[in-house]
DOLO-526521 format. One line per field, with one value per residue (C-alpha): residue in three letters; x, y, z. Coordinates in nm, 3 decimals, always signed. Each point is the difference from the previous one (the first is absolute). Example, Ala and Ser with C-alpha at 12.3 -4.5 7.8 and 13.67 -1.06 7.14 Angstrom:
BEGIN
code: (ALA:SER);
px: (+1.230:+0.137);
py: (-0.450:+0.344);
pz: (+0.780:-0.066);
***
This chain:
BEGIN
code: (UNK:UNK:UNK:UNK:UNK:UNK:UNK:UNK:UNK:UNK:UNK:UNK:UNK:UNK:UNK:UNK:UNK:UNK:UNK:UNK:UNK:UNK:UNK:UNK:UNK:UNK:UNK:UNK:UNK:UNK:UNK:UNK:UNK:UNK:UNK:UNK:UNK:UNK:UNK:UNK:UNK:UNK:UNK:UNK:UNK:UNK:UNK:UNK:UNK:UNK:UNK:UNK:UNK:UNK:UNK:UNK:UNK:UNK:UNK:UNK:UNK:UNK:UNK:UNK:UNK:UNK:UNK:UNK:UNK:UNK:UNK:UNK:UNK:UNK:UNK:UNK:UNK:UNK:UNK:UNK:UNK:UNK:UNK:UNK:UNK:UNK:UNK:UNK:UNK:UNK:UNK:UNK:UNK:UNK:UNK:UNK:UNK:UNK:UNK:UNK:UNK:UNK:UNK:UNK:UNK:UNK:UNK:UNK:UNK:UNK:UNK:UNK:UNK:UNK:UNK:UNK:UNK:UNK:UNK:UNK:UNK:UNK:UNK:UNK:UNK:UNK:UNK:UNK:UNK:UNK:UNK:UNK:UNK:UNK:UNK:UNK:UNK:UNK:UNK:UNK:UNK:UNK:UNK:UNK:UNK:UNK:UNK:UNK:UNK:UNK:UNK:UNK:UNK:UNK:UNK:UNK:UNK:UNK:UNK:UNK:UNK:UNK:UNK:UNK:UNK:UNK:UNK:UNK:UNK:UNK:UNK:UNK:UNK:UNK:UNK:UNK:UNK:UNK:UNK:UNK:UNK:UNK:UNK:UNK:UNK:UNK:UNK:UNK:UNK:UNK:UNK:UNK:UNK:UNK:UNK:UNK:UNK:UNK:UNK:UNK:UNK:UNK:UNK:UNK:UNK:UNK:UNK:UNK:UNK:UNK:UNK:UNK:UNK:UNK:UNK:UNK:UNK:UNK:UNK:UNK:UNK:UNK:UNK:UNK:UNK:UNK:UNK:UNK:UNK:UNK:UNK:UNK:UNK:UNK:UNK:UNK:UNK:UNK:UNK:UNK:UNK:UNK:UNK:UNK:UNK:UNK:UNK:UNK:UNK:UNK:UNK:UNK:UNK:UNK:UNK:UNK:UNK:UNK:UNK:UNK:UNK:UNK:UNK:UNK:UNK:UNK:UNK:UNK:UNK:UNK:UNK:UNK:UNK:UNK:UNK:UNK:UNK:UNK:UNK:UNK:UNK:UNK:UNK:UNK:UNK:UNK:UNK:UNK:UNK:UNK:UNK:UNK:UNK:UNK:UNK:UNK:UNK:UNK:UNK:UNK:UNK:UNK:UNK:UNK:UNK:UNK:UNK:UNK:UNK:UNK:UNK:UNK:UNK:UNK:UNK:UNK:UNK:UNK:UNK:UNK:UNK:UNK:UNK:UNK:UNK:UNK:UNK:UNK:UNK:UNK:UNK:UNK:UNK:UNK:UNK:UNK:UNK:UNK:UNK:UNK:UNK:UNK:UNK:UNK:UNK:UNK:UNK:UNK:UNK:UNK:UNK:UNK:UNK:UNK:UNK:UNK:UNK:UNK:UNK:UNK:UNK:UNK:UNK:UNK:UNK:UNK:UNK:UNK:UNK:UNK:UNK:UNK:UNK:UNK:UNK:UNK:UNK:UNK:UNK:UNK:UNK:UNK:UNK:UNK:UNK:UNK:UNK:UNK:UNK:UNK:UNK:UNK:UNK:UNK);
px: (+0.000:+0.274:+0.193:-0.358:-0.010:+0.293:-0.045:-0.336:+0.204:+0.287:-0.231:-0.217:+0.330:+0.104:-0.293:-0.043:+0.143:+0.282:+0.309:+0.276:+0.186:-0.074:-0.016:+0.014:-0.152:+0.312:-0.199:-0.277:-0.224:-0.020:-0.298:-0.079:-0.137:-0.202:+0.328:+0.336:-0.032:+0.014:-0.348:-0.187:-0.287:+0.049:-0.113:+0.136:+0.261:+0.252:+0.155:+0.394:+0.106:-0.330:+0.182:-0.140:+0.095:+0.060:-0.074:+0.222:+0.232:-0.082:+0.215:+0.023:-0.330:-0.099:-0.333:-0.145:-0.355:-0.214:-0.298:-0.351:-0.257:-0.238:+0.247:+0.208:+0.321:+0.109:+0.364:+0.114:+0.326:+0.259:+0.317:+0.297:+0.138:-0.289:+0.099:+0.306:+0.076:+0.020:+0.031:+0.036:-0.170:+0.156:+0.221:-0.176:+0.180:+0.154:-0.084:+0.146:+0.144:+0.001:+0.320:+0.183:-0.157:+0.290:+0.227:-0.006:-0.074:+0.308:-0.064:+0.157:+0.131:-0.267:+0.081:-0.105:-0.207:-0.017:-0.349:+0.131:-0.348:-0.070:+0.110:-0.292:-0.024:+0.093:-0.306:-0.078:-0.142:-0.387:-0.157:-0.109:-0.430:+0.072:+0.231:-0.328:-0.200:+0.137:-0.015:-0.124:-0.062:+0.018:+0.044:-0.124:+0.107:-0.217:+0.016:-0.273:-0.303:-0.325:-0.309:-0.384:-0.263:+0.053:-0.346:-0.113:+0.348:+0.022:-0.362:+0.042:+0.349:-0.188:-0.283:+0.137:+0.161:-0.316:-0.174:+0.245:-0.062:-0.350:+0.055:+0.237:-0.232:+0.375:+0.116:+0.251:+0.313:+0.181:-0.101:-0.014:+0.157:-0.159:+0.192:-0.033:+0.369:+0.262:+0.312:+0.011:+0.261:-0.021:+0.056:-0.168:+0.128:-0.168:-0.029:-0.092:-0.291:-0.017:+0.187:-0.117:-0.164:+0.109:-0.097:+0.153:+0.008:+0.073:+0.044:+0.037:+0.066:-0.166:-0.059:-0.138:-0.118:+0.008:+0.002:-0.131:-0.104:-0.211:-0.041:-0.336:-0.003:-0.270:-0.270:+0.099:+0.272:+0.361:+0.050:+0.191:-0.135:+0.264:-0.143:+0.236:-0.170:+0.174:-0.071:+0.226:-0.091:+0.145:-0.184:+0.036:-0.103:-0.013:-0.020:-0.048:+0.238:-0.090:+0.236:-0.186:+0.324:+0.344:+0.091:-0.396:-0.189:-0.334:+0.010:-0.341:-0.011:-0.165:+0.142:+0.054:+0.060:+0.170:-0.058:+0.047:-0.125:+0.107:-0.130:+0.143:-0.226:+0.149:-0.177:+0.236:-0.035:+0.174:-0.087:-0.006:+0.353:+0.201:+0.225:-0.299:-0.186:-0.271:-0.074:-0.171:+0.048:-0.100:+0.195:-0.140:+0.075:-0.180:+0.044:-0.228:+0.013:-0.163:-0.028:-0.006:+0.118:+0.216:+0.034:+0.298:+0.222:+0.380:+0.267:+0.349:+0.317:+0.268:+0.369:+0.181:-0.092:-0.171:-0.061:-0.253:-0.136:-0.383:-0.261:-0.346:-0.298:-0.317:-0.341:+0.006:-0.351:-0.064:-0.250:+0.082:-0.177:-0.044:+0.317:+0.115:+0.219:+0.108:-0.051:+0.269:-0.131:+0.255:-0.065:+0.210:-0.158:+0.163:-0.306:+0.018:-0.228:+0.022:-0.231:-0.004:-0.324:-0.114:+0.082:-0.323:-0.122:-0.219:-0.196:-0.027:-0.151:+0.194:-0.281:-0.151:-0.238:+0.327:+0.148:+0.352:+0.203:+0.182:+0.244:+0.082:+0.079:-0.236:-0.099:-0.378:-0.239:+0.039:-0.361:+0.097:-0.212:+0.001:+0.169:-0.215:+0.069:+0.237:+0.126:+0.357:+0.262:+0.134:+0.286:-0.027:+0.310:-0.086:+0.234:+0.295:+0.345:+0.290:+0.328:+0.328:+0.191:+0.271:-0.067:+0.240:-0.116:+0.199);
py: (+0.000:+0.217:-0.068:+0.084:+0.371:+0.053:-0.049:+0.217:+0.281:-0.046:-0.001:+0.287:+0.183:-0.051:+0.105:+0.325:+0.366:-0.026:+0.332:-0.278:-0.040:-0.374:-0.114:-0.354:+0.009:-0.115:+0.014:-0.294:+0.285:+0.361:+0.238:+0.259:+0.268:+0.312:+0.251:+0.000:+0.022:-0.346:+0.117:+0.031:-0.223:-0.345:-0.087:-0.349:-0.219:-0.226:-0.330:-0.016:-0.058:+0.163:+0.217:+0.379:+0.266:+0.358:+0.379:+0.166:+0.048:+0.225:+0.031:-0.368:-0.126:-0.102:+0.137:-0.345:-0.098:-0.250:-0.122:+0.083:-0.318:+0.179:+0.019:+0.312:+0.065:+0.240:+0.202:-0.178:+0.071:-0.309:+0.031:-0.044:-0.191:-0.281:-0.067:-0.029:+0.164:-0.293:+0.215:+0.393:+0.269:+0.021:+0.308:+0.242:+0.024:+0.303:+0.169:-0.126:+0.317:-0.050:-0.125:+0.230:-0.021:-0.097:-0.248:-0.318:-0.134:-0.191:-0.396:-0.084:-0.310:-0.256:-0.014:-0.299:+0.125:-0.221:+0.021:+0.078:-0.098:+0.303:+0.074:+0.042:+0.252:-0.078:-0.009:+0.240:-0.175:+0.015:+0.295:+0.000:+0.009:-0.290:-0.213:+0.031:-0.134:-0.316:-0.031:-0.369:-0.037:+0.219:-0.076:+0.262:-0.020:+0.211:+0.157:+0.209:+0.021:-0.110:+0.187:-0.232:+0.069:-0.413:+0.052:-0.265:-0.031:+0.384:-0.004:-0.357:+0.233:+0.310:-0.171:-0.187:+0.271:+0.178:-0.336:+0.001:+0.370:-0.027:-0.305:+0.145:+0.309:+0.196:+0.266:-0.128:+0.206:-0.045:-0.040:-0.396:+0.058:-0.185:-0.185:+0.181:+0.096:-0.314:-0.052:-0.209:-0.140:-0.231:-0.060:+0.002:-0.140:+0.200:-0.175:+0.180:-0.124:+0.310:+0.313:+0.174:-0.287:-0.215:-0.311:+0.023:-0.260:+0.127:-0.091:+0.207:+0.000:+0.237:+0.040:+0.205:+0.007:+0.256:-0.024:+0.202:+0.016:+0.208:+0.010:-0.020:+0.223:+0.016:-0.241:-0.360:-0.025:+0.186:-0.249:+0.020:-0.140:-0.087:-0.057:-0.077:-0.069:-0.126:-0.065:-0.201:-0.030:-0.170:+0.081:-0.147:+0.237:-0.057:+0.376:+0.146:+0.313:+0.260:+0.263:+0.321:+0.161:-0.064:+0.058:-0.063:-0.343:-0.038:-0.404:-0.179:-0.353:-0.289:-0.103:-0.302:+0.081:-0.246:+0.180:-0.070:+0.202:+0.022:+0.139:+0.023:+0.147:-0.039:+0.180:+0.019:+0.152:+0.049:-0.310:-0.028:-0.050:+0.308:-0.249:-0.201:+0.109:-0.160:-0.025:-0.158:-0.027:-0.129:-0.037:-0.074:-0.082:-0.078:-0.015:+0.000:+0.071:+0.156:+0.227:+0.380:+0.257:+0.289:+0.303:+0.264:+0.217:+0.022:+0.187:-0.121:+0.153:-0.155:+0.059:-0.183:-0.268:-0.221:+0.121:+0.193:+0.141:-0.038:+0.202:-0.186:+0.077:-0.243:-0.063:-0.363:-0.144:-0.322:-0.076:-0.366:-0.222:-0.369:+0.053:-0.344:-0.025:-0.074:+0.204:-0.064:+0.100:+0.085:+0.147:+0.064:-0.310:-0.177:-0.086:-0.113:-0.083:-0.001:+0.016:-0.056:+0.115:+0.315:+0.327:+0.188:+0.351:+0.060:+0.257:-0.044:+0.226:+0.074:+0.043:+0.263:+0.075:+0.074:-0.246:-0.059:-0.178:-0.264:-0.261:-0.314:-0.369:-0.227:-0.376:+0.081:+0.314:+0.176:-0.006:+0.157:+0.210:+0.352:-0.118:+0.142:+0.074:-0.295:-0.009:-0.124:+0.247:+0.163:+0.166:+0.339:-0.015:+0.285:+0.286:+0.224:-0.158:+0.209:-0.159:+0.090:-0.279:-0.089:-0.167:-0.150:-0.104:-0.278);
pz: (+0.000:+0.120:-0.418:-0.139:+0.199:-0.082:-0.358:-0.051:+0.193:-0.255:-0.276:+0.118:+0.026:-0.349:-0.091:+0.171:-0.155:+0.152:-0.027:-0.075:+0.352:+0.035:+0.395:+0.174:+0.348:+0.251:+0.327:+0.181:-0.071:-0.179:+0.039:-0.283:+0.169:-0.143:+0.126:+0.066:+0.332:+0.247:+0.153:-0.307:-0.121:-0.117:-0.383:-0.002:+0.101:-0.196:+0.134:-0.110:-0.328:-0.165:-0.348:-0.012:-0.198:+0.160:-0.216:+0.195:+0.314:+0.328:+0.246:+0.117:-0.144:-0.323:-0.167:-0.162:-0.152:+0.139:-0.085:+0.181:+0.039:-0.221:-0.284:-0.094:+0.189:+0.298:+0.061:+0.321:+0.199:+0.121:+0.187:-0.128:+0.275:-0.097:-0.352:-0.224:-0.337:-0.283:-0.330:+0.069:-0.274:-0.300:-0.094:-0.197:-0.358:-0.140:-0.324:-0.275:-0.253:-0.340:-0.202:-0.229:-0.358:-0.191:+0.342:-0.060:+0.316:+0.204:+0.005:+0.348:+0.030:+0.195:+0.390:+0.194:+0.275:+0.351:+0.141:+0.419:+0.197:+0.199:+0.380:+0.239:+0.205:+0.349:+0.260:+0.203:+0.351:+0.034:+0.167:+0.325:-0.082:-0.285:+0.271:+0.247:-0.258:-0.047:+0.361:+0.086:+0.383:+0.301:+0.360:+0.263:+0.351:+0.248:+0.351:+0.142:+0.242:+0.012:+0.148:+0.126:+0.188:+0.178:+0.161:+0.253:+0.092:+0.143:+0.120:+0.238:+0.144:+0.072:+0.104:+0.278:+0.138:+0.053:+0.102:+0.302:+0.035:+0.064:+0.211:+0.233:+0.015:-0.051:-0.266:-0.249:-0.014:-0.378:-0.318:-0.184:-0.359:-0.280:-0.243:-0.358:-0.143:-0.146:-0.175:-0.264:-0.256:-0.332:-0.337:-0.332:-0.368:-0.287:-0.353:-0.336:-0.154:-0.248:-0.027:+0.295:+0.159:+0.236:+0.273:+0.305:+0.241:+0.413:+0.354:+0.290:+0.406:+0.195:+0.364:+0.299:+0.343:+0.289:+0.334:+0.302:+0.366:+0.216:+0.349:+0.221:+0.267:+0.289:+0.028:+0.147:-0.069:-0.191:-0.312:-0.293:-0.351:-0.303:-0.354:-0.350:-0.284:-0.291:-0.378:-0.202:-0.433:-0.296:-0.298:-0.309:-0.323:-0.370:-0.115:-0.390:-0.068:-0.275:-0.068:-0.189:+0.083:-0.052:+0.377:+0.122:+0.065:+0.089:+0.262:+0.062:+0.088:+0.288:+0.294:+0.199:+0.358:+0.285:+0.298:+0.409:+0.273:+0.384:+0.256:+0.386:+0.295:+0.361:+0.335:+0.304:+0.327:+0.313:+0.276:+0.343:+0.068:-0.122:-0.207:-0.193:-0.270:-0.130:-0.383:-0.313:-0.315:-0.340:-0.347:-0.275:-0.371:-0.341:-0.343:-0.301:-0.411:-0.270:-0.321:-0.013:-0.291:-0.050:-0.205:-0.064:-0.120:-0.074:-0.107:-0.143:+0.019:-0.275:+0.220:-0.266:-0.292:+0.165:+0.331:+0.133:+0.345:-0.021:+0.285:-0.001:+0.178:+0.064:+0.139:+0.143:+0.050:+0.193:+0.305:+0.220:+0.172:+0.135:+0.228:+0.125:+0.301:+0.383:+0.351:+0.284:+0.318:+0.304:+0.353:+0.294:+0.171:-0.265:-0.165:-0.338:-0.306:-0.359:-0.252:-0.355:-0.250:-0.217:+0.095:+0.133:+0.016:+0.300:+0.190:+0.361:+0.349:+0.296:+0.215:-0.150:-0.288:-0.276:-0.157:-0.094:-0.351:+0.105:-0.193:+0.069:-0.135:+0.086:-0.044:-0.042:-0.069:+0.369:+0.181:+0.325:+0.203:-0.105:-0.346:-0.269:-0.392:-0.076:-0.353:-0.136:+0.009:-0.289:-0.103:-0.251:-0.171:-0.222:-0.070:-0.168:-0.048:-0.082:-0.155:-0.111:-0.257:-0.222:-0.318:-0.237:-0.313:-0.179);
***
């Protein structure tokens, strides 16, 4: 197939109205563009060793004639780093002047003449937009953060603290910090499907938790309560890349999202004996999977031929649920008991008429009195991501 293109382009050649400078394309791949200039339209491209002929010479392009789909031909513009001069334009002859009437004109004596095959010209190396795009592969390594809402995760933290609050009939002193903010780290491989299209196939790391304490003052007692939350992902993507600019891509693609959530809650409190303290606390961790999208925007910034620095910005969409996990339960007693089941998102009274979120792992749906509004807990994964990467295309 490849001999048969290549013989309908040498054909079409010969037949177009060509100025005489006959060309042999020497690169994988030459672009005739509507200008000489390396960011002007494309009209077509040529594989290597298509024959064209060239009108003139600008600069370092050649103005050639190619033919449009609907017949007729255009005045296109290739490189001359992307093709190779087989038989130059020939000179121009001078004007003959007219004999003497009466000379007899000199018979020379025949000269054998030695047909020399002519020198090419030596090649310049490609230019820097043509070298970029015969560009194959690129690999894109990533560092950046990661902004969610999480959810359940914050509310079950926050909620306990005011839970105990209420129960203690004391004023909390400090602020619980939710887990939002992440860094994150990965890589992506791009491949070209079409010139300014490409597949790209990515993994990433990204973490976060925070971690807090306030302290209960008044009431029954002078306790201390300690919450971290913490949200570990791995999502998979397979993202499409359209580039309307050289320097600009437009990134949309799905998702697949491995993701593992941990939570800690301990209440401690001075004892009787000025030495003891008593205490309790749970730890908990789950995992789950599923599918979510993205959407974004980048910018590249070539640092030398096939490296660039690329800025991207995203929207990362993806909601969690069916947690499965364990609950290890420790007291100062030294009381233990563990628990393994789905990670649950609860509302539950302290005495009173208000109601407080609440998650934990449990075996079965919690039916406790003053347990209302049971559901599954879910984690809202939604948000911006901002990276910074490398790529170097191959």
């Amino acid at each position: 197939m490849v001999t048969l293109s290549l013989f309908f382009i040498i054909v079409s050649a010969a037949a177009m109205p060509g100025g005489g400078i006959k060309l042999r394309v020497s690169a994988e791949q030459a672009n005739i563009r509507e200008k000489p200039d390396i960011v002007s339209v494309i009209l077509q491209q040529l594989p290597e060793g298509a024959v064209l002929e060239a009108e003139r010479k600008e600069g370092e392009w050649y103005a050639v004639l190619v033919e449009k789909e609907g017949g007729g031909f255009l005045l296109g513009y290739v490189h001359e780093s992307l093709v190779m001069v087989i038989e130059p334009l020939p000179p121009v002859p001078s004007p003959q002047r007219e004999p003497p009437e009466k000379q007899e004109p000199a018979v020379a004596e025949p000269v054998e003449v030695k047909e020399e095959p002519l020198p090419l010209p030596p090649q310049a190396p490609p230019a820097p937009e043509e070298m970029g795009k015969r560009e194959k592969i690129g690999l894109v390594f990533w560092i950046g953060g990661r902004r969610a809402e999480v959810g359940d995760l914050n509310d079950g933290a926050g909620g306990l603290a005011r839970y105990y609050e209420a129960r203690l009939s004391a004023v909390a002193d400090g602020e619980i910090k939710e887990v939002h903010f992440g860094y994150l780290f990965g890589a992506e491989v791009r491949v070209p499907v079409a010139p300014g299209f490409y597949l790209s196939f990515g993994a990433e790391r990204a973490s976060a938790e925070a971690s807090s304490s306030i302290l209960y003052r008044g009431g029954s007692s002078n306790a201390t309560y300690t919450t971290k939350p913490a949200v570990k992902l791995t999502p998979i993507s397979l993202a499409v890349l359209i580039y309307p600019l050289r320097f600009i891509y437009a990134k949309a693609g799905l998702d697949f999202t491995f993701a593992r959530c941990n939570y800690f809650y301990r209440l401690s409190s001075p004892g009787q004996d000025a030495q003891a303290e008593l205490w309790q606390e749970w730890k908990g961790e789950a995992t789950s999977s599923g599918f979510g999208y993205q959407f974004g925007l980048g910018v590249e910034w070539p640092i030398a031929s096939f490296v660039s620095l690329i800025t991207e910005v995203a929207y990362r969409y993806s909601r969690l649920g069916g947690f499965e996990g364990e609950d290890f339960y420790q007291e100062s007693s030294e009381y233990q008991a563990r628990e393994e089941g789905t990670l649950y998102r609860i509302k539950a009274s302290a005495g009173g008429p208000e109601t407080y979120p609440l998650v934990f792992v449990r075996t079965k749906e919690p039916t406790d009195a003053g347990v209302v509004d049971v559901r599954k807990a879910q984690l809202d994964l939604s948000g911006y991501t901002l990276k910074l990467g490398l790529s170097v295309r191959f």
